[in-house]
mmCIF file of the C-alpha atoms, coordinates in Angstrom:
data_MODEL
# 
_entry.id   MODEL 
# 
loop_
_atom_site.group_PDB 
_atom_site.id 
_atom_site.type_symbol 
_atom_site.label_atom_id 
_atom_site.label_alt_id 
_atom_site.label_comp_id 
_atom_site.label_asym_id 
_atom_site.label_entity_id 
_atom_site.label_seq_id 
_atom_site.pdbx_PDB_ins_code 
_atom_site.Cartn_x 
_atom_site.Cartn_y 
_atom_site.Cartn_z 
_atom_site.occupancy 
_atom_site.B_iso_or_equiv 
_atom_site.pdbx_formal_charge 
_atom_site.auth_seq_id 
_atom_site.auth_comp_id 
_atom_site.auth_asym_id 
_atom_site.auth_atom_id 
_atom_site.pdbx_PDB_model_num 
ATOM 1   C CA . UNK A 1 1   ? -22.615 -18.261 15.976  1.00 0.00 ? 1   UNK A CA 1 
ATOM 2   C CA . UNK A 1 2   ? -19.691 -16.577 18.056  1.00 0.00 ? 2   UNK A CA 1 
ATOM 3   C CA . UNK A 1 3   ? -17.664 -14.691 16.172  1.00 0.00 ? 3   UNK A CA 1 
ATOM 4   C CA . UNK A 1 4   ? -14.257 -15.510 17.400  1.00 0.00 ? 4   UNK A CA 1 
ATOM 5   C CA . UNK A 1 5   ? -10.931 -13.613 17.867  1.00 0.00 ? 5   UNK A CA 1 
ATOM 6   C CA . UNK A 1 6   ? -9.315  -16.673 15.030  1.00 0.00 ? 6   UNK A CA 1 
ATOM 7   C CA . UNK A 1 7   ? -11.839 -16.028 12.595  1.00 0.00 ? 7   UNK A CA 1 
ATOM 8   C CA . UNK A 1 8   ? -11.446 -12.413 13.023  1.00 0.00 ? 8   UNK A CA 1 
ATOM 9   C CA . UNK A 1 9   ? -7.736  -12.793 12.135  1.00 0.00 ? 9   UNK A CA 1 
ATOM 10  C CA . UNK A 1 10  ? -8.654  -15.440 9.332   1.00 0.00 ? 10  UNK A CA 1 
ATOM 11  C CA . UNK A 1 11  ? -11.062 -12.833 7.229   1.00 0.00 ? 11  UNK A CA 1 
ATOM 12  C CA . UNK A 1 12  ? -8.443  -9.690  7.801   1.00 0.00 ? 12  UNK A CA 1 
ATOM 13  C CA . UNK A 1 13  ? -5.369  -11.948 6.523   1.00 0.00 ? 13  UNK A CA 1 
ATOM 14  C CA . UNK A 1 14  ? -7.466  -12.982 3.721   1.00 0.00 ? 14  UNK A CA 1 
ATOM 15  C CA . UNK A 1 15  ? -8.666  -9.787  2.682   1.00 0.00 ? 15  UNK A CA 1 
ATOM 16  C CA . UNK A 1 16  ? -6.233  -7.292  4.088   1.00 0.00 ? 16  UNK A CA 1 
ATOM 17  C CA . UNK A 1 17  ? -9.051  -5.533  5.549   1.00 0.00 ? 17  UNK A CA 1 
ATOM 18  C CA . UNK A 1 18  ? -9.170  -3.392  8.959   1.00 0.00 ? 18  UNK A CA 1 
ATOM 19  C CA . UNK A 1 19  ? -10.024 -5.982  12.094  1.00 0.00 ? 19  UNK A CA 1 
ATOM 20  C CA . UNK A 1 20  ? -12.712 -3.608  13.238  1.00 0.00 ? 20  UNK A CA 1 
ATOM 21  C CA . UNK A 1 21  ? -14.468 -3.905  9.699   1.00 0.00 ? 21  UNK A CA 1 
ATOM 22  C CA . UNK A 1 22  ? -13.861 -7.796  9.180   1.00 0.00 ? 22  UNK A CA 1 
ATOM 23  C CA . UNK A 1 23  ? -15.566 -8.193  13.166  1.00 0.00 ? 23  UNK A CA 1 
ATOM 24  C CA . UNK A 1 24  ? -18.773 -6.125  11.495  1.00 0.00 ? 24  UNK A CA 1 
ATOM 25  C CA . UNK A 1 25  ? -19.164 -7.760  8.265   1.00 0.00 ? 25  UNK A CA 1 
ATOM 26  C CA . UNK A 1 26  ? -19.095 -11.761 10.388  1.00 0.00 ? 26  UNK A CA 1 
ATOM 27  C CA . UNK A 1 27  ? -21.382 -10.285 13.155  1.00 0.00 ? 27  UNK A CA 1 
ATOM 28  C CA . UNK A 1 28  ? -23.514 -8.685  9.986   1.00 0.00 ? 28  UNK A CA 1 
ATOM 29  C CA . UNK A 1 29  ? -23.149 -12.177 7.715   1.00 0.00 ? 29  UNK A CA 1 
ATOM 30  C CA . UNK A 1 30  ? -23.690 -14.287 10.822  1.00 0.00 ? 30  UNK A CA 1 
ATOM 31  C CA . UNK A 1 31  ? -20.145 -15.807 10.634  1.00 0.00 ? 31  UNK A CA 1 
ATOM 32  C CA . UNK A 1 32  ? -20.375 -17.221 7.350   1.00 0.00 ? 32  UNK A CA 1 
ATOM 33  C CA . UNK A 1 33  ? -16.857 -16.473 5.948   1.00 0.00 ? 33  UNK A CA 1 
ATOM 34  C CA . UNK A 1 34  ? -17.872 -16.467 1.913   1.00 0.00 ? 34  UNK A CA 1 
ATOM 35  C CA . UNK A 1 35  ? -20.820 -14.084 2.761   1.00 0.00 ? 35  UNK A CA 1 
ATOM 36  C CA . UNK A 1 36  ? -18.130 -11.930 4.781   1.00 0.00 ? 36  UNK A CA 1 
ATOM 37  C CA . UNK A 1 37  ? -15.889 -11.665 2.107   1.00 0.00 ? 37  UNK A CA 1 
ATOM 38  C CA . UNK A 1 38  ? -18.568 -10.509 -0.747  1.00 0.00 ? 38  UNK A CA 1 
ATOM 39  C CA . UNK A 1 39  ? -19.561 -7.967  1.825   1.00 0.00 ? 39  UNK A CA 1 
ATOM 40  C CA . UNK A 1 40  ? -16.639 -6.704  2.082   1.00 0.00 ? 40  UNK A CA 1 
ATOM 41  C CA . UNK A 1 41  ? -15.518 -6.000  -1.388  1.00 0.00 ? 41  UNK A CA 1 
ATOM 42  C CA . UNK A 1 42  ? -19.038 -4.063  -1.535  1.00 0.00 ? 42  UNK A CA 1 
ATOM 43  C CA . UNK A 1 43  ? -18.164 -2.013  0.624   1.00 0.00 ? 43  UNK A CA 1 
ATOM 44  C CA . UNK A 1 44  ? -14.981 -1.362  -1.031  1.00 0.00 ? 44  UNK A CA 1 
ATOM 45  C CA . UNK A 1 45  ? -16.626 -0.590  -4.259  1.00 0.00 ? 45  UNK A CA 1 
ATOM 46  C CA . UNK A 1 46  ? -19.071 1.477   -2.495  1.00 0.00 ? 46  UNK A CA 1 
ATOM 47  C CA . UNK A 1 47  ? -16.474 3.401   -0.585  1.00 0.00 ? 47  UNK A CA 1 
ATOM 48  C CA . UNK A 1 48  ? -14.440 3.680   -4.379  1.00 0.00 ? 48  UNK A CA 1 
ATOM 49  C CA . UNK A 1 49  ? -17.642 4.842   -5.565  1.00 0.00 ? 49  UNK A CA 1 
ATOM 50  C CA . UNK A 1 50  ? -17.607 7.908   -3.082  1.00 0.00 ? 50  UNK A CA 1 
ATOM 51  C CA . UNK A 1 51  ? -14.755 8.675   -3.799  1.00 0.00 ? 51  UNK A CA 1 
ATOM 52  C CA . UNK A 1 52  ? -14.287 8.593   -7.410  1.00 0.00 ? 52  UNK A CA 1 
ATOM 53  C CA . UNK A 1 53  ? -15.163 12.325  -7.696  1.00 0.00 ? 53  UNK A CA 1 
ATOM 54  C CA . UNK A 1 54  ? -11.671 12.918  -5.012  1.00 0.00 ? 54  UNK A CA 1 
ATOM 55  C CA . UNK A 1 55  ? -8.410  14.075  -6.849  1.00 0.00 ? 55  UNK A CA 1 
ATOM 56  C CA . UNK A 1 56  ? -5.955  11.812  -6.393  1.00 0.00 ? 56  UNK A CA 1 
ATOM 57  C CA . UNK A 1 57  ? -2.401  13.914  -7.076  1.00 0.00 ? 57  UNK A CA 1 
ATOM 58  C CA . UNK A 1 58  ? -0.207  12.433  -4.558  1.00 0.00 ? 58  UNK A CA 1 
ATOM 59  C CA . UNK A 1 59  ? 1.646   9.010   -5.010  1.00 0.00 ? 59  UNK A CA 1 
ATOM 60  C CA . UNK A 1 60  ? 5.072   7.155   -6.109  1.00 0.00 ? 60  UNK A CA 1 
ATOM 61  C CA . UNK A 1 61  ? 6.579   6.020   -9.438  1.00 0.00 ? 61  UNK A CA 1 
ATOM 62  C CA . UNK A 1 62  ? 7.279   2.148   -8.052  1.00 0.00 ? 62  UNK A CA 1 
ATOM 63  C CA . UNK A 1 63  ? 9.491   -0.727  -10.145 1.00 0.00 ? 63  UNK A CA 1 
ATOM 64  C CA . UNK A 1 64  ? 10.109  -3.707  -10.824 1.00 0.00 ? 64  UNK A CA 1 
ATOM 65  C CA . UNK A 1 65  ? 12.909  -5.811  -12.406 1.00 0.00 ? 65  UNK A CA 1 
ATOM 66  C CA . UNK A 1 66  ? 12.889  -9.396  -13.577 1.00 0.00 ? 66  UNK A CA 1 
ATOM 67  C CA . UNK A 1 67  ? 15.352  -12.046 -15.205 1.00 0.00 ? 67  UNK A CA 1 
ATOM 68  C CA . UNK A 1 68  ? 18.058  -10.729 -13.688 1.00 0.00 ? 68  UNK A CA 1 
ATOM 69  C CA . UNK A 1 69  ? 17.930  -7.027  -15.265 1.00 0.00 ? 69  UNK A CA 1 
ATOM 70  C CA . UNK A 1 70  ? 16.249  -8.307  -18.947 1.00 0.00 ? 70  UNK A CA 1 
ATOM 71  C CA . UNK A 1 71  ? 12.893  -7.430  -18.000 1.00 0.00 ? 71  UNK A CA 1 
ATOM 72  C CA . UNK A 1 72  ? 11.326  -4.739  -15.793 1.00 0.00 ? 72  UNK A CA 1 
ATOM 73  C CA . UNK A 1 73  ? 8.748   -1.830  -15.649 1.00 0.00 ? 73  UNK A CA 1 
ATOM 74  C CA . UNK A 1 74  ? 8.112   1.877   -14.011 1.00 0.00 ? 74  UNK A CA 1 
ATOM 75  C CA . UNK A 1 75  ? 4.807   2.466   -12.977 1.00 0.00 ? 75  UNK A CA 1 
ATOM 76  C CA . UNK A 1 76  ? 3.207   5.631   -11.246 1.00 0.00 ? 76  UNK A CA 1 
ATOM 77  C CA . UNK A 1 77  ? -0.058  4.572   -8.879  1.00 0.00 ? 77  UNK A CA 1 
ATOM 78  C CA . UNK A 1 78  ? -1.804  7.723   -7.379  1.00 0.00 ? 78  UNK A CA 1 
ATOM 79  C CA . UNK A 1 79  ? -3.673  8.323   -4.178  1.00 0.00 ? 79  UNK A CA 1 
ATOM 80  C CA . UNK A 1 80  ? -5.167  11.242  -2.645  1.00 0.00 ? 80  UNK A CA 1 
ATOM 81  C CA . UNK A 1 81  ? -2.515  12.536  0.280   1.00 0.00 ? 81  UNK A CA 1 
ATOM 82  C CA . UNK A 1 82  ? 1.095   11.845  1.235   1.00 0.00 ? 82  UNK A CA 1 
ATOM 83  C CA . UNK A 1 83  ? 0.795   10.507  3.968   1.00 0.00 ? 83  UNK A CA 1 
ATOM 84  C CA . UNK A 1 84  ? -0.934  7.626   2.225   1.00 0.00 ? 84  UNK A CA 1 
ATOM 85  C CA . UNK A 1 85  ? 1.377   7.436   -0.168  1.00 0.00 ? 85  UNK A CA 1 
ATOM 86  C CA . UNK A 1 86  ? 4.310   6.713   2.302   1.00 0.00 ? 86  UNK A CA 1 
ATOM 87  C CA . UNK A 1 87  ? 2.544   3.657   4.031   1.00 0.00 ? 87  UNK A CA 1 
ATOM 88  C CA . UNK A 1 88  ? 3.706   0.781   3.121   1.00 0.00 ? 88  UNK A CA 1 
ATOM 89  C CA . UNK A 1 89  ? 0.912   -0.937  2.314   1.00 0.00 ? 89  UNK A CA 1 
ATOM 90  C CA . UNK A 1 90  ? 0.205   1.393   -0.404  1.00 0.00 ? 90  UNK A CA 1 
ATOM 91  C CA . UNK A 1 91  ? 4.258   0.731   -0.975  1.00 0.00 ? 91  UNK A CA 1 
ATOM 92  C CA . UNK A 1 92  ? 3.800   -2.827  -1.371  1.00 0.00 ? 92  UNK A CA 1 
ATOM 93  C CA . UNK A 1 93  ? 0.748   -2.372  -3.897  1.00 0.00 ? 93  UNK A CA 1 
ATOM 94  C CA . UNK A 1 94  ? 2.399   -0.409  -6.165  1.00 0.00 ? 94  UNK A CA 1 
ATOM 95  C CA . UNK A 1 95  ? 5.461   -3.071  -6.202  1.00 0.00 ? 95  UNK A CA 1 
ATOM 96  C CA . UNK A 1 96  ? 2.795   -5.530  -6.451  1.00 0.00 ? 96  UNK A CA 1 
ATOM 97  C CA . UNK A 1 97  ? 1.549   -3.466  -9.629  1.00 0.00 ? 97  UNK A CA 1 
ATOM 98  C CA . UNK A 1 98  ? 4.740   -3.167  -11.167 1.00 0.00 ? 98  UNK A CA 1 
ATOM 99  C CA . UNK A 1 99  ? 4.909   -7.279  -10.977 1.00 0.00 ? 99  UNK A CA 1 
ATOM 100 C CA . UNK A 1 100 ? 2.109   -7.375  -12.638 1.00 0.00 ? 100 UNK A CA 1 
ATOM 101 C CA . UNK A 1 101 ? 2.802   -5.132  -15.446 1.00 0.00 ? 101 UNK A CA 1 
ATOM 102 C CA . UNK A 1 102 ? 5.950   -6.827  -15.774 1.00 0.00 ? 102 UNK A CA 1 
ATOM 103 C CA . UNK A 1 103 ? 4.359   -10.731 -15.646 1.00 0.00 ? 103 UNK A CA 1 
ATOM 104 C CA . UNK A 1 104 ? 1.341   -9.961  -17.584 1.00 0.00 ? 104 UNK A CA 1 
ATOM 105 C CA . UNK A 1 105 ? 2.024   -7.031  -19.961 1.00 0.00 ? 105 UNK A CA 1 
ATOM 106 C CA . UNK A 1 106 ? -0.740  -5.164  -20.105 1.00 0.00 ? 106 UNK A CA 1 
ATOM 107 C CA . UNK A 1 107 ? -1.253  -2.529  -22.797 1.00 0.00 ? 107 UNK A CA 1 
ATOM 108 C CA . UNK A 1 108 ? -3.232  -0.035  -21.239 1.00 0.00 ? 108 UNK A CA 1 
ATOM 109 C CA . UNK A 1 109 ? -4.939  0.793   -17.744 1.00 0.00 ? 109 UNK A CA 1 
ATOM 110 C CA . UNK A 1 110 ? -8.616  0.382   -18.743 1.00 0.00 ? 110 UNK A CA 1 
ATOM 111 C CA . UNK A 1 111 ? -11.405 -0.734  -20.901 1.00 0.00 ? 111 UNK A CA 1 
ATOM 112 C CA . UNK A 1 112 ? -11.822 3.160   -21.712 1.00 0.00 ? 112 UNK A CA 1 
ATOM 113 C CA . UNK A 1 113 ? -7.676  3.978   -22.339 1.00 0.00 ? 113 UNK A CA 1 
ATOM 114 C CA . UNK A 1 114 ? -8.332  1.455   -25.229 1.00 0.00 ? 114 UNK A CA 1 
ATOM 115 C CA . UNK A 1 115 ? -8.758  2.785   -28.915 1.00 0.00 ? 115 UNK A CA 1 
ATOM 116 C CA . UNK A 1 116 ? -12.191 2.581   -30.280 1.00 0.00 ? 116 UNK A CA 1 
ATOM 117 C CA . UNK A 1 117 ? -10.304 1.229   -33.719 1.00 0.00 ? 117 UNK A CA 1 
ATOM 118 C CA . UNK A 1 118 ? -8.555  -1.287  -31.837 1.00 0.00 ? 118 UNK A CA 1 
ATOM 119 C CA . UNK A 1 119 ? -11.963 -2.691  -29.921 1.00 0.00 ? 119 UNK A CA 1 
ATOM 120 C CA . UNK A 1 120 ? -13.814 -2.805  -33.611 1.00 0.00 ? 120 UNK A CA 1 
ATOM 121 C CA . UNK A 1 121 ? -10.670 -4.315  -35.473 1.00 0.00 ? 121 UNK A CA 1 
ATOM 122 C CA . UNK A 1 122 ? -11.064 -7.646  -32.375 1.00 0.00 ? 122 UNK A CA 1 
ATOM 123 C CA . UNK A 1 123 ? -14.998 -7.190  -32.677 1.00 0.00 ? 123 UNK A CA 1 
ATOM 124 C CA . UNK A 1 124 ? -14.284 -8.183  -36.500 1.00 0.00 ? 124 UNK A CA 1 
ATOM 125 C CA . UNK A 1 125 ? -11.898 -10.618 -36.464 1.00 0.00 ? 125 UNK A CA 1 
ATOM 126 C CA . UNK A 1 126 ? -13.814 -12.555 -33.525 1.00 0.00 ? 126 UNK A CA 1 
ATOM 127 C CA . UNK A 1 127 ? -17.067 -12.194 -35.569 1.00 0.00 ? 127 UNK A CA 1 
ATOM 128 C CA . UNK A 1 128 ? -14.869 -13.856 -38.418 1.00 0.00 ? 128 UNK A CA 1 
ATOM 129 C CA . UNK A 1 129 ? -14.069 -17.033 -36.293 1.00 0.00 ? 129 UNK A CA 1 
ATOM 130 C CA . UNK A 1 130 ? -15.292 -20.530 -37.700 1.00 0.00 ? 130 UNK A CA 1 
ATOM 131 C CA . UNK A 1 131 ? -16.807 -21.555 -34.644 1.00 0.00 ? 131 UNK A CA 1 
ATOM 132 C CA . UNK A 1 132 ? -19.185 -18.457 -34.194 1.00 0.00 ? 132 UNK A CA 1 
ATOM 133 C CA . UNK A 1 133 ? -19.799 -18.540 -38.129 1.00 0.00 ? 133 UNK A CA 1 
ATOM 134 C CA . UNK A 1 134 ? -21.934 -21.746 -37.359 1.00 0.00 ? 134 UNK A CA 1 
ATOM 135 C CA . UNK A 1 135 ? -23.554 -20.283 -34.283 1.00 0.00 ? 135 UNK A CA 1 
ATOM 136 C CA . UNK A 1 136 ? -27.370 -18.935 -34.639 1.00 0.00 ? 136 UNK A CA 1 
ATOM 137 C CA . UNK A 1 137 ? -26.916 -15.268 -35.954 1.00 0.00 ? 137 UNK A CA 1 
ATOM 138 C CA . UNK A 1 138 ? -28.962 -14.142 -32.732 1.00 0.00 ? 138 UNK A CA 1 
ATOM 139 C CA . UNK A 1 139 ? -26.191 -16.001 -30.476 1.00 0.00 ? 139 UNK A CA 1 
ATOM 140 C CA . UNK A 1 140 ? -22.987 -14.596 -31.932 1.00 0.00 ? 140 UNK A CA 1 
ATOM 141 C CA . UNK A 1 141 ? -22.709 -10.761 -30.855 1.00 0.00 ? 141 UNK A CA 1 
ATOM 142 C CA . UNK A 1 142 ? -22.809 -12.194 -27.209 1.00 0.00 ? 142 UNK A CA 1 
ATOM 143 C CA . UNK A 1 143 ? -20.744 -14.515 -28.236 1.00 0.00 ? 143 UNK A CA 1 
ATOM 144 C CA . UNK A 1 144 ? -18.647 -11.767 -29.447 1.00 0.00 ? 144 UNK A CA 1 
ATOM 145 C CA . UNK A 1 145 ? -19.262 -9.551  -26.610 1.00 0.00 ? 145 UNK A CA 1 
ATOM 146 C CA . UNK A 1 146 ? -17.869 -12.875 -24.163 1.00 0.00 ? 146 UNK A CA 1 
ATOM 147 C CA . UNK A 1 147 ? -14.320 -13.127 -26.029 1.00 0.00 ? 147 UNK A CA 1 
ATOM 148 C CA . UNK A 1 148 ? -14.319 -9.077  -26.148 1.00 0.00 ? 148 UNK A CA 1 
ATOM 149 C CA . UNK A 1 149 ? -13.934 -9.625  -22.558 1.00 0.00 ? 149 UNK A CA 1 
ATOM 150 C CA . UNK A 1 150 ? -11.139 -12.109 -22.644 1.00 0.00 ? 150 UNK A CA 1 
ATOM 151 C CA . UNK A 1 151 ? -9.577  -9.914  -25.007 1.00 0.00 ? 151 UNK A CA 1 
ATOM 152 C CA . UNK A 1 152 ? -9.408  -6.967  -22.245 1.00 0.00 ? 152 UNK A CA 1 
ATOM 153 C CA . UNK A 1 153 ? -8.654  -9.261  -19.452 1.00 0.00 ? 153 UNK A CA 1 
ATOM 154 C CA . UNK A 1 154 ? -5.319  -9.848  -21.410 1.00 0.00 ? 154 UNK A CA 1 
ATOM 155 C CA . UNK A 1 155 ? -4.878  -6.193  -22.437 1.00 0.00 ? 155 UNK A CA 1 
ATOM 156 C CA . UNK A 1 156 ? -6.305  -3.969  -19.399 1.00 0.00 ? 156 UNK A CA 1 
ATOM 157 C CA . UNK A 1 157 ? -4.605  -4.163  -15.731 1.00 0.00 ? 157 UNK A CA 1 
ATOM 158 C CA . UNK A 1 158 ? -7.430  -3.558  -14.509 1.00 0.00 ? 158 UNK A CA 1 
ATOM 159 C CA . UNK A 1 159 ? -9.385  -6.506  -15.795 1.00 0.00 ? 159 UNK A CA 1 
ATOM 160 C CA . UNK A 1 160 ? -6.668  -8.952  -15.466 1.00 0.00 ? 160 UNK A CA 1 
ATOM 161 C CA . UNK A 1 161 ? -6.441  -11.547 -12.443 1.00 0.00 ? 161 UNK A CA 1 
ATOM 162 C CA . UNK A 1 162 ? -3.892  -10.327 -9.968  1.00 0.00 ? 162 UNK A CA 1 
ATOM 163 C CA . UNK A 1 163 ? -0.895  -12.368 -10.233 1.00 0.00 ? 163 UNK A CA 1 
ATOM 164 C CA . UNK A 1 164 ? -1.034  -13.397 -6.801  1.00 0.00 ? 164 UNK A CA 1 
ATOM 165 C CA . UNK A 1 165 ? -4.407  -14.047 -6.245  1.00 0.00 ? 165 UNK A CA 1 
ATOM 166 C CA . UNK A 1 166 ? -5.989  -14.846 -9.698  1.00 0.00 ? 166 UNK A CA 1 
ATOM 167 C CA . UNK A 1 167 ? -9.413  -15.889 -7.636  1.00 0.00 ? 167 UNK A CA 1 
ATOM 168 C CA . UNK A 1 168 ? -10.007 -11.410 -8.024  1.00 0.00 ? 168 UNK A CA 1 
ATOM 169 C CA . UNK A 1 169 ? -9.376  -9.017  -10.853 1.00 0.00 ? 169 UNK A CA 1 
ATOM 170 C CA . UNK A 1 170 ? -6.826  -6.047  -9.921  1.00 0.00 ? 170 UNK A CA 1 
ATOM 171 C CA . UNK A 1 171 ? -9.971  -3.430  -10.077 1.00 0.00 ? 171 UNK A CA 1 
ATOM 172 C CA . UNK A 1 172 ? -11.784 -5.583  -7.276  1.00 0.00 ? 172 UNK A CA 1 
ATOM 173 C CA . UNK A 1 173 ? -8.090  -5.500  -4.993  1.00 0.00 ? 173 UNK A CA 1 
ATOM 174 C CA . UNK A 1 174 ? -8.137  -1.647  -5.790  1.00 0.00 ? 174 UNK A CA 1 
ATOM 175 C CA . UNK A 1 175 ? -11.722 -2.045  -4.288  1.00 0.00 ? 175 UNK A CA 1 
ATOM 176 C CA . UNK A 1 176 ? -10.313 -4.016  -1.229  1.00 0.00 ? 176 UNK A CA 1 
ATOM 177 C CA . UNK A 1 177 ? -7.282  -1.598  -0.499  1.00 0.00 ? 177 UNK A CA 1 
ATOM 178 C CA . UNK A 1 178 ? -9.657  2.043   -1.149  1.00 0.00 ? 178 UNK A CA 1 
ATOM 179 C CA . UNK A 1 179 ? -11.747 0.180   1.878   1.00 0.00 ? 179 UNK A CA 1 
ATOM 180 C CA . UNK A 1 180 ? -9.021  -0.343  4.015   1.00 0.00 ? 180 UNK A CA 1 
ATOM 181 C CA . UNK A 1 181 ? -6.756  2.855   3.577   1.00 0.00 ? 181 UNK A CA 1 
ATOM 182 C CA . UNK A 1 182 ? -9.753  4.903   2.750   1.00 0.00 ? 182 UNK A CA 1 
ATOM 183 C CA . UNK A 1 183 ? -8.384  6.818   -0.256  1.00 0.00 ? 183 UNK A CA 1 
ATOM 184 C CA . UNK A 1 184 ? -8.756  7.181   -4.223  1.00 0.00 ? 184 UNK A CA 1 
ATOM 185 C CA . UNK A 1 185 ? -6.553  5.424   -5.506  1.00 0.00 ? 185 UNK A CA 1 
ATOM 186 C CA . UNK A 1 186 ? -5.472  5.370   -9.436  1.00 0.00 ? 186 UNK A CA 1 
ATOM 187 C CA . UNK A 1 187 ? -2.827  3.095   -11.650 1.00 0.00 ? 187 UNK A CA 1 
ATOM 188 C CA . UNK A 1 188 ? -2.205  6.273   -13.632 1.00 0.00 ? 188 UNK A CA 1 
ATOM 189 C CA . UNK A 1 189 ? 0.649   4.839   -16.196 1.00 0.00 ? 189 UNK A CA 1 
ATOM 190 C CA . UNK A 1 190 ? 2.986   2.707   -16.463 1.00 0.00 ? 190 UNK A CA 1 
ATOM 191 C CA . UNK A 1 191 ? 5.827   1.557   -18.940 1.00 0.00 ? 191 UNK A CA 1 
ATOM 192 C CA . UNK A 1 192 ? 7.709   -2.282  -19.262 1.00 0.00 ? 192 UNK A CA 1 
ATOM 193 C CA . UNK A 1 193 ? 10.596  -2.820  -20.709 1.00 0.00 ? 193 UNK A CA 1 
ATOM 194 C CA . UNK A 1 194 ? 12.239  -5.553  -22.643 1.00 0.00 ? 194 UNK A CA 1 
ATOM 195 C CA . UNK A 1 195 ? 16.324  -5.755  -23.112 1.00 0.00 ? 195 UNK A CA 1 
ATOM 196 C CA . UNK A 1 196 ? 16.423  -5.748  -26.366 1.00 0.00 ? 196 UNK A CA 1 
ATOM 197 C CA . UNK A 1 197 ? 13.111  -5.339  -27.615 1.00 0.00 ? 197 UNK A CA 1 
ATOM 198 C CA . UNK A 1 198 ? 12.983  -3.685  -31.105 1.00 0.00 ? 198 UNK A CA 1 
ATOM 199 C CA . UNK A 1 199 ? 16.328  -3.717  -32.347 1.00 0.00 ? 199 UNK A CA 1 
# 
């Protein structure tokens, strides 16, 4: 199959992905645009992968305010130089970030910023549930383990859907943007704010 200039342009607007890259992956996939994509965000993991072990100490504090000044939230995304850090694609990510924050109030970064306490207190109230209480006792701690998951998709940025594009998790579009601008980068913290909220 030719690998045309269009459907070049159709995999880099869909991923945000450098042209260069997206051309390899549909010469490598034989232009199948699915098989592209999945290539792709291996690559991204595998080049987030190598650079885990990078310190990434450079960045910006980003924000975002909602509901005309009622809701909003500061959060502080890190990469590994400056120069990064001023491009605005990077820029746009960490408003993106701050959206998301605000939309889907997250409590903490990752799986691992979550208390141990916490992840046993769900672990017992799930396992308390009516509907697993009739399961087979062999079926219920994977039961468990499958709304454990849920429960960190709605408390963990990085496991949530991104708010634009709920079709990938925000860890995976980390995965996708490390590929493309070649840098660690971390959500380090972030806090949201609520007018009003505990008074």
């Amino acid at each position: 199959m030719e690998i045309t200039a269009t459907l070049v342009k159709e995999l880099r607007e869909t991923t945000g992905v450098g042209m260069m890259d997206c051309k390899k992956s549909l010469i490598e996939t034989e232009g199948d645009m699915e098989k592209a994509k999945d290539l792709l965000r291996k690559k991204g993991l595998a080049t987030l992968a190598k650079r885990s072990d990078k310190i990434a100490s450079e960045g910006i504090v980003g924000s975002y305010i909602h509901l005309g000044g009622k809701i909003g939230t500061l959060i502080e995304v890190n990469c590994e130089t400056d120069f990064v850090a001023k491009n605005e694609d990077f820029k746009e990510f960490v408003k993106d970030m701050a959206m998301q924050v605000t939309a889907s109030n997250p409590l903490y970064v990752s799986i691992e910023d979550v208390p141990a306490e916490l992840i046993a207190k769900e672990k017992e109230i799930l396992a308390a549930q009516s509907d697993i209480m009739k399961k087979p006792e062999q079926m219920r701690d994977k039961i468990v383990e499958g709304r454990l998951n849920k429960f960190y998709e709605q408390v963990c940025i990085l496991e949530q859907p991104f708010i634009k594009d709920p079709a990938i998790k925000v860890k995976d579009l980390i995965g996708q943007k490390v590929a493309k601008i070649g840098e660690k980068i971390v959500i380090r913290r972030f806090v949201r704010y609520v007018l009003g909220e505990g008074l």
